[in-house]
ROGUMAR-401531 format. One record per residue: residue number from 1; chain; z, x, y of N, C-alpha, C in turn. Coordinates in nm, 2 decimals, padded with zeros to 4 digits. Layout:
{NUM; "A"; {Z; X; Y}; {Z; X; Y}; {Z; X; Y}}
...
//
This chain:
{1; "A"; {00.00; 00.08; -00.12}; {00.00; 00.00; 00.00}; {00.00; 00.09; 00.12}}
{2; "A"; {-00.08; 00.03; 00.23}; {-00.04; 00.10; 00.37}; {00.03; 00.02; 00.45}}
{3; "A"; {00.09; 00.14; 00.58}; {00.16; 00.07; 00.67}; {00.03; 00.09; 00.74}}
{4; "A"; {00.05; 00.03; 00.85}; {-00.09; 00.02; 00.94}; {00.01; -00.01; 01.10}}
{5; "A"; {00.00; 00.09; 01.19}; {00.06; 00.07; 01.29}; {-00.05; 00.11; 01.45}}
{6; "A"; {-00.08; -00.01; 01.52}; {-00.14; 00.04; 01.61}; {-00.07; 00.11; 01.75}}
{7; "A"; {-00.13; 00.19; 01.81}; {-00.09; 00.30; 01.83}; {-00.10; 00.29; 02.05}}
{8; "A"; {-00.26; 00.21; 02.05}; {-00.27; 00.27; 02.18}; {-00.36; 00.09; 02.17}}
{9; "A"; {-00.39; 00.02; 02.39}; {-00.41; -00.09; 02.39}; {-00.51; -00.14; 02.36}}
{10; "A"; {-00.54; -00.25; 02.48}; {-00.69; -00.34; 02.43}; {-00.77; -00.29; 02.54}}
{11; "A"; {-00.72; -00.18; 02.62}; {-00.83; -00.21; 02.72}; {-00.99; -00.13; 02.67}}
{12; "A"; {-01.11; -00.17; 02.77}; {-01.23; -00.09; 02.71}; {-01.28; -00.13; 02.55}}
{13; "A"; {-01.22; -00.26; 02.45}; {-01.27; -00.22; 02.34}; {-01.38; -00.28; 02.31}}
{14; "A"; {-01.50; -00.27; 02.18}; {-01.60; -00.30; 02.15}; {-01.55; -00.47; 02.07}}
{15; "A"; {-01.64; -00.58; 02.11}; {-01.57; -00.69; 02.02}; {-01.58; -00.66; 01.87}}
{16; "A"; {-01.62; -00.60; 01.83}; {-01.63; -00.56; 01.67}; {-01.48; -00.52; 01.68}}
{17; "A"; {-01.45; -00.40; 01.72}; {-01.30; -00.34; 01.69}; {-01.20; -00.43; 01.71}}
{18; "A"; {-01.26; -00.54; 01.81}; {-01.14; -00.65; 01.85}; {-01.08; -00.74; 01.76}}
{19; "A"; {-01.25; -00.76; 01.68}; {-01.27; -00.85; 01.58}; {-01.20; -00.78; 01.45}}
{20; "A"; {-01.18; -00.65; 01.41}; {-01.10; -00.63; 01.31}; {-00.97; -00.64; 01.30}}
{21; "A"; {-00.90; -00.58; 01.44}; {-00.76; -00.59; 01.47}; {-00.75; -00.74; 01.48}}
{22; "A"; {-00.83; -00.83; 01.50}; {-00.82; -00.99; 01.51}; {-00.79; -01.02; 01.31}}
{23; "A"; {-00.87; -00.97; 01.24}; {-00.87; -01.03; 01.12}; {-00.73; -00.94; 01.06}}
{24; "A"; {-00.71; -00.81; 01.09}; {-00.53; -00.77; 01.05}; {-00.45; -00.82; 01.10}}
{25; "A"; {-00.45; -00.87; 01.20}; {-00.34; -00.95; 01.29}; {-00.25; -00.82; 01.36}}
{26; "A"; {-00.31; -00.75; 01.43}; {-00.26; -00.62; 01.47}; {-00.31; -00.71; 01.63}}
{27; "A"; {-00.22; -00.72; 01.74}; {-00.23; -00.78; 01.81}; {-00.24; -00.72; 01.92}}
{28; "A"; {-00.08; -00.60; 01.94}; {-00.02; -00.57; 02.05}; {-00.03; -00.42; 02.00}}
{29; "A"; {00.03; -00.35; 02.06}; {00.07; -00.18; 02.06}; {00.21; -00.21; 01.94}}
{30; "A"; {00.23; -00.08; 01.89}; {00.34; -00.12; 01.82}; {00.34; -00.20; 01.70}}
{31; "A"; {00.28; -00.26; 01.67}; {00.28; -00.37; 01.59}; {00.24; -00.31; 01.41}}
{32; "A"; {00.29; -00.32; 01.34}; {00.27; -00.30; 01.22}; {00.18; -00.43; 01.07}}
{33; "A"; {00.14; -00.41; 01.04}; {00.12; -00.50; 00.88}; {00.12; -00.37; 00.77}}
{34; "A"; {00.11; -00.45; 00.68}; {00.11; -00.42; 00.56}; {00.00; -00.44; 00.45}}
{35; "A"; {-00.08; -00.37; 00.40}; {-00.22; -00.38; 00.39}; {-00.25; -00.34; 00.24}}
{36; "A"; {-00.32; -00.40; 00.17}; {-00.32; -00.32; 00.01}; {-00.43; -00.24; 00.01}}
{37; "A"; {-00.44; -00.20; -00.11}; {-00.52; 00.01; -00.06}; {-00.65; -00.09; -00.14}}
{38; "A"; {-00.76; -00.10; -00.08}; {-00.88; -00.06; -00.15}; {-00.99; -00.08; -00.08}}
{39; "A"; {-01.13; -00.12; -00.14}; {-01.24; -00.04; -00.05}; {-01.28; -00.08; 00.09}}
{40; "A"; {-01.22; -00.23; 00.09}; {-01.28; -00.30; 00.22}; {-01.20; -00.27; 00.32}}
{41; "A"; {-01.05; -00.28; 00.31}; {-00.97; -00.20; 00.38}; {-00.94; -00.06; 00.44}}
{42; "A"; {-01.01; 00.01; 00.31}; {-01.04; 00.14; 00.43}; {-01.17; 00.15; 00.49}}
{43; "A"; {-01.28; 00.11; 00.47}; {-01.33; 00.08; 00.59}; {-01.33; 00.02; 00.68}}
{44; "A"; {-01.24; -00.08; 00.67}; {-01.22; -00.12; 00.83}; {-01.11; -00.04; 00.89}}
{45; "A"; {-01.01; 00.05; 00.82}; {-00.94; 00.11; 00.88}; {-01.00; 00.24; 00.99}}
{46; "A"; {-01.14; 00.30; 00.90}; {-01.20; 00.37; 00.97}; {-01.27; 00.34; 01.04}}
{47; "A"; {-01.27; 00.20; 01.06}; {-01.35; 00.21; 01.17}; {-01.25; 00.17; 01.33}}
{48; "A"; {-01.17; 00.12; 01.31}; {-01.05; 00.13; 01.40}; {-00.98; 00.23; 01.43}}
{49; "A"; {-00.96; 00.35; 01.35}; {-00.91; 00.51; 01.35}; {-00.87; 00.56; 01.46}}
{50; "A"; {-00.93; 00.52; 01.55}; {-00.94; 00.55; 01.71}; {-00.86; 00.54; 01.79}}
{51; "A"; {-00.76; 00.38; 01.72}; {-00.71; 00.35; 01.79}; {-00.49; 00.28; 01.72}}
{52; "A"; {-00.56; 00.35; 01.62}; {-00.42; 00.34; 01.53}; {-00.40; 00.45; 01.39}}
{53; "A"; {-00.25; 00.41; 01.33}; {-00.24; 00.53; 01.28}; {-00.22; 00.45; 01.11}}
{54; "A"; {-00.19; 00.52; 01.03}; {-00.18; 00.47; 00.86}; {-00.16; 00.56; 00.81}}
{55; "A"; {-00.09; 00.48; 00.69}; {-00.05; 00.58; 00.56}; {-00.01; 00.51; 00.46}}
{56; "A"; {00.04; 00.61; 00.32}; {00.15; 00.50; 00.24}; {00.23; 00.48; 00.24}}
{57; "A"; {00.28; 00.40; 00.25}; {00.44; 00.34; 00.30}; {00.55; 00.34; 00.13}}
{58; "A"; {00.62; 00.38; 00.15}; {00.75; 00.44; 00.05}; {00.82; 00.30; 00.02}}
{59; "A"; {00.90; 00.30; -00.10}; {00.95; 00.14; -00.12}; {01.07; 00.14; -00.04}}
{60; "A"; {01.16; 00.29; 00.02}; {01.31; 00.29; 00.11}; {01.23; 00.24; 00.20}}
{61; "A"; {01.11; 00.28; 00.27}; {01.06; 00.18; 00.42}; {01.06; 00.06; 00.45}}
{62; "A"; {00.99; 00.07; 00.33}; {00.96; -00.10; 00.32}; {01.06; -00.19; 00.34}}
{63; "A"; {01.18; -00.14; 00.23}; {01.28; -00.21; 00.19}; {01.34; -00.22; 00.37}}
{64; "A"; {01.37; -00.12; 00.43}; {01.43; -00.12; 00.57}; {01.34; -00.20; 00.70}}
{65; "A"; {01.19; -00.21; 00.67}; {01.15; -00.29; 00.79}; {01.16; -00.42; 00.76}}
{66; "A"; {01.18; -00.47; 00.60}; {01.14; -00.61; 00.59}; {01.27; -00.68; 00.63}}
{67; "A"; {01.44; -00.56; 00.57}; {01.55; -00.63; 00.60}; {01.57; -00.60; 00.77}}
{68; "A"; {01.50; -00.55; 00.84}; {01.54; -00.50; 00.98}; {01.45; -00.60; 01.06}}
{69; "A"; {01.29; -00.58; 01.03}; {01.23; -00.66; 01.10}; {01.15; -00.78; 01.08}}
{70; "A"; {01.14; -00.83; 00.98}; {01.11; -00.89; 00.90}; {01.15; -01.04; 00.95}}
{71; "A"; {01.05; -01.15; 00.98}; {01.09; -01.27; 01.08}; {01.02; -01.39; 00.96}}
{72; "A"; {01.06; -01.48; 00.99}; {01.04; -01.61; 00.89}; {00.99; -01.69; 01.04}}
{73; "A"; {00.89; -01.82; 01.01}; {00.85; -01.90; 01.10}; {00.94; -01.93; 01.20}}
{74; "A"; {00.90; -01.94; 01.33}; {01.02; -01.95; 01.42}; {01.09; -01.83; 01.46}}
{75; "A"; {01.06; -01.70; 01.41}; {01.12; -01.62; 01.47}; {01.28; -01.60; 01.41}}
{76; "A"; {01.34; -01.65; 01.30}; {01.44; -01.63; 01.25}; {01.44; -01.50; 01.17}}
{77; "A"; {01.54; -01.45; 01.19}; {01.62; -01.30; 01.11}; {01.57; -01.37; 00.93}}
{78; "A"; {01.58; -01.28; 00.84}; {01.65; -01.28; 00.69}; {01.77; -01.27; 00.65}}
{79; "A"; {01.74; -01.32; 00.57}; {01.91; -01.31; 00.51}; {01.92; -01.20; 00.43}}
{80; "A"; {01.98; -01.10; 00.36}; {02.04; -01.04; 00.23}; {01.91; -01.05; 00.10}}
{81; "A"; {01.93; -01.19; 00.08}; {01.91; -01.24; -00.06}; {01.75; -01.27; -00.03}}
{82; "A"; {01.71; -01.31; 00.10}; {01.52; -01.34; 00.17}; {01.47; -01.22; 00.16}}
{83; "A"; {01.59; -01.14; 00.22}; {01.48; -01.00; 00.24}; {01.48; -00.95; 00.09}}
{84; "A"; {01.56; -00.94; 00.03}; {01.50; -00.89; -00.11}; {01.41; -00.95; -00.17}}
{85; "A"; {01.41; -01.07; -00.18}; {01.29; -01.15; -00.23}; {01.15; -01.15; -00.23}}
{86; "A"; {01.16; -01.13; -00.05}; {01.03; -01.11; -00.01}; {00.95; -00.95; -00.03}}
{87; "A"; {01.04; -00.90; -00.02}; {01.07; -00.70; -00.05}; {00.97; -00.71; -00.17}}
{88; "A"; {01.05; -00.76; -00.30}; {00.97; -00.78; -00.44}; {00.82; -00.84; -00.40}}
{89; "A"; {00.80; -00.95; -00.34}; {00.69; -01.03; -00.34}; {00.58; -00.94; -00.27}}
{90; "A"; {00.63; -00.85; -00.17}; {00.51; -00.80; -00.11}; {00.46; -00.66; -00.18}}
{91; "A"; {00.60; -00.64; -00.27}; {00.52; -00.51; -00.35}; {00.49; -00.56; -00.46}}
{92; "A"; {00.44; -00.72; -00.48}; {00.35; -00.74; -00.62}; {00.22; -00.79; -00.57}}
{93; "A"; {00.24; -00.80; -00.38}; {00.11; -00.85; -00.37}; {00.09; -00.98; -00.34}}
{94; "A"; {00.21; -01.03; -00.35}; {00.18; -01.19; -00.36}; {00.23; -01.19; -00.21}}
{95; "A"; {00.19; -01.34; -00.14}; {00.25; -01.38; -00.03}; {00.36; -01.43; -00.04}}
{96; "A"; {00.47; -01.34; 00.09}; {00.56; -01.36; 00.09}; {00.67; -01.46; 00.19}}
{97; "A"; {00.56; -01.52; 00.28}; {00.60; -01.65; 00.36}; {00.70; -01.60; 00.47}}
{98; "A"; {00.67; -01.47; 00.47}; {00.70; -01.44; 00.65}; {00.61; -01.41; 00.74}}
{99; "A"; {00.61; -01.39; 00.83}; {00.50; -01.38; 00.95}; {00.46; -01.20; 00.89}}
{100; "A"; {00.34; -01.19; 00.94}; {00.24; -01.07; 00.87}; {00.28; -00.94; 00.94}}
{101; "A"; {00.33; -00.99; 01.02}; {00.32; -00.84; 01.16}; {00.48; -00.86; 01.15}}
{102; "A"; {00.52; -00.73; 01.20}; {00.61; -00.66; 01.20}; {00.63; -00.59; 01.34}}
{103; "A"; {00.70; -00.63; 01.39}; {00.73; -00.58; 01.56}; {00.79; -00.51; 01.56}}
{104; "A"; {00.72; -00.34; 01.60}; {00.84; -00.25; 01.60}; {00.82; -00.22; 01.76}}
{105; "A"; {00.99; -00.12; 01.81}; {00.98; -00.01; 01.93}; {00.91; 00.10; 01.93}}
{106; "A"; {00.90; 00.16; 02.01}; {00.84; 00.30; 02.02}; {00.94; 00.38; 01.98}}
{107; "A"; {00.90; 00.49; 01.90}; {00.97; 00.61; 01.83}; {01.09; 00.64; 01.92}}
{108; "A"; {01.18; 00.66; 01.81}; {01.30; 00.73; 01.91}; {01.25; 00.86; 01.90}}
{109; "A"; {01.28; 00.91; 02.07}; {01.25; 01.06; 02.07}; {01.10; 01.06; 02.12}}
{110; "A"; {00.99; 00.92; 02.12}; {00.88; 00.92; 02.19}; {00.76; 00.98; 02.06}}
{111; "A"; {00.64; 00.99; 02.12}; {00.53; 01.10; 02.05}; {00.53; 01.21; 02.08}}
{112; "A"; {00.58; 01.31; 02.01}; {00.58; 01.46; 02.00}; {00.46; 01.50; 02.05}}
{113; "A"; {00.36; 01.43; 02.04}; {00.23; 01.52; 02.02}; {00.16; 01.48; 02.14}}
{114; "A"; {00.02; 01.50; 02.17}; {-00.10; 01.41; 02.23}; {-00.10; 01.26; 02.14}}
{115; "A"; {-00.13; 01.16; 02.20}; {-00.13; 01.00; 02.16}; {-00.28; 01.01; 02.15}}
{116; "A"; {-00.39; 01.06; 02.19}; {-00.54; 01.06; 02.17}; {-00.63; 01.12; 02.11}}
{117; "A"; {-00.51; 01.25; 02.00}; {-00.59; 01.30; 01.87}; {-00.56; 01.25; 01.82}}
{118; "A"; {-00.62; 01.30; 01.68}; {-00.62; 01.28; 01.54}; {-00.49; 01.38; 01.50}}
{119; "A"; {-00.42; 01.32; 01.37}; {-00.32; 01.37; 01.33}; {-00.40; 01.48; 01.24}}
{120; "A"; {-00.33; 01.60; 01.26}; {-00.22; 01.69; 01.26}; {-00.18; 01.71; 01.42}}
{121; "A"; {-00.26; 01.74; 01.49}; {-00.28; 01.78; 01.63}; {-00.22; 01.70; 01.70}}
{122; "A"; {-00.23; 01.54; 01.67}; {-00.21; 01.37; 01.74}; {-00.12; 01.30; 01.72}}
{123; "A"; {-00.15; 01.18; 01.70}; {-00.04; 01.11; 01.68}; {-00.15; 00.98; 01.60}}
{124; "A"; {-00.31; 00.98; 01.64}; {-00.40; 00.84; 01.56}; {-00.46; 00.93; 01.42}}
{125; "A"; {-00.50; 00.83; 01.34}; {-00.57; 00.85; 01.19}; {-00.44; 00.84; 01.10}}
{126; "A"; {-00.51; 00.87; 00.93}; {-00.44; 00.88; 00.84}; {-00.33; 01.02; 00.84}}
{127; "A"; {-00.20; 00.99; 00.80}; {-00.13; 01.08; 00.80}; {-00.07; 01.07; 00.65}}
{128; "A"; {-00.13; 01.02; 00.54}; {-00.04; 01.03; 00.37}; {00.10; 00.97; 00.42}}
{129; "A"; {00.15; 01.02; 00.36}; {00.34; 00.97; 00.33}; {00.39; 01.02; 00.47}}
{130; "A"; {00.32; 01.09; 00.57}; {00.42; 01.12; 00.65}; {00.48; 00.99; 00.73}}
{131; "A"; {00.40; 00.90; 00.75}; {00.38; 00.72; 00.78}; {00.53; 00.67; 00.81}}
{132; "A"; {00.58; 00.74; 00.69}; {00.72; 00.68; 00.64}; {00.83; 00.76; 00.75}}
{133; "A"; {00.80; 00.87; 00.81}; {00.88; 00.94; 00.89}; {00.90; 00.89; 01.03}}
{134; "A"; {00.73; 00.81; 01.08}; {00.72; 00.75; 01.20}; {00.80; 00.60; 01.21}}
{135; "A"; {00.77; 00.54; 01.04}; {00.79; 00.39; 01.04}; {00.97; 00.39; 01.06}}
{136; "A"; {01.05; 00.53; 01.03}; {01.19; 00.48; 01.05}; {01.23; 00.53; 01.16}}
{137; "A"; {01.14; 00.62; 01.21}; {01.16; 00.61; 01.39}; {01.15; 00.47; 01.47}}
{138; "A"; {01.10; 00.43; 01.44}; {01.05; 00.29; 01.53}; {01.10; 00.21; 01.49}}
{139; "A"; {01.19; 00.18; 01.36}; {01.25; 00.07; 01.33}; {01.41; 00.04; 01.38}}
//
């Protein structure tokens, strides 16, 4: 699975790239989903690249954004016993009947780097597992 977190805004974009962040539901800056790994999705990831970052997301992450940030219709918290529930459901894939996006802050400590390369140098593109180092900054 990826985390998928966008990175930088809307201004300047092409409606194609709008239209893909429109079909992830990646809305705002900050904002995270949760995506399953195969072919159609990394191509659309690369073609967005530009303007967000990804990786695989670890089951301690997960487990921490779903019980931290993790919202039910209406904007309501989980409980204990929801967030585990849904925790299982989204690492089998199934729908898990909370809102898709995931609202995070900006990193404690900020972006180390440039925000307008490519990772190693940056802060946008694929970064493997390191994902998991940004996703518990921001949570």
């Amino acid at each position: 699975m990826y985390a998928v977190i966008r990175i930088r805004g809307l201004v300047g974009l092409k409606k194609e790239i709008k239209d893909t962040f429109r079909i992830f539901k990646i809305n705002r800056k900050n904002h995270c989903v949760i995506l399953q790994d195969n072919k159609v999705v990394k191509g659309m990831l690369q073609k967005i690249k530009d303007w967000i970052t990804w990786g695989e997301i670890n089951d301690d992450t997960l487990r921490k954004m779903v019980i931290k940030r993790g919202r039910k219709p209406g904007n309501k918290r989980l409980t204990s016993e929801e967030a585990e529930k849904v925790f299982n459901l989204i690492k089998e894939g199934k729908k898990s009947g909370i809102k898709p996006v995931f609202r995070l802050s900006p990193p404690s400590g900020g972006f180390k780097k440039s925000i307008k390369q490519h990772y190693p140098k940056g802060v946008l593109g694929y970064r493997k597992e390191k994902i998991n180092d940004l996703l518990l900054r921001m949570i």
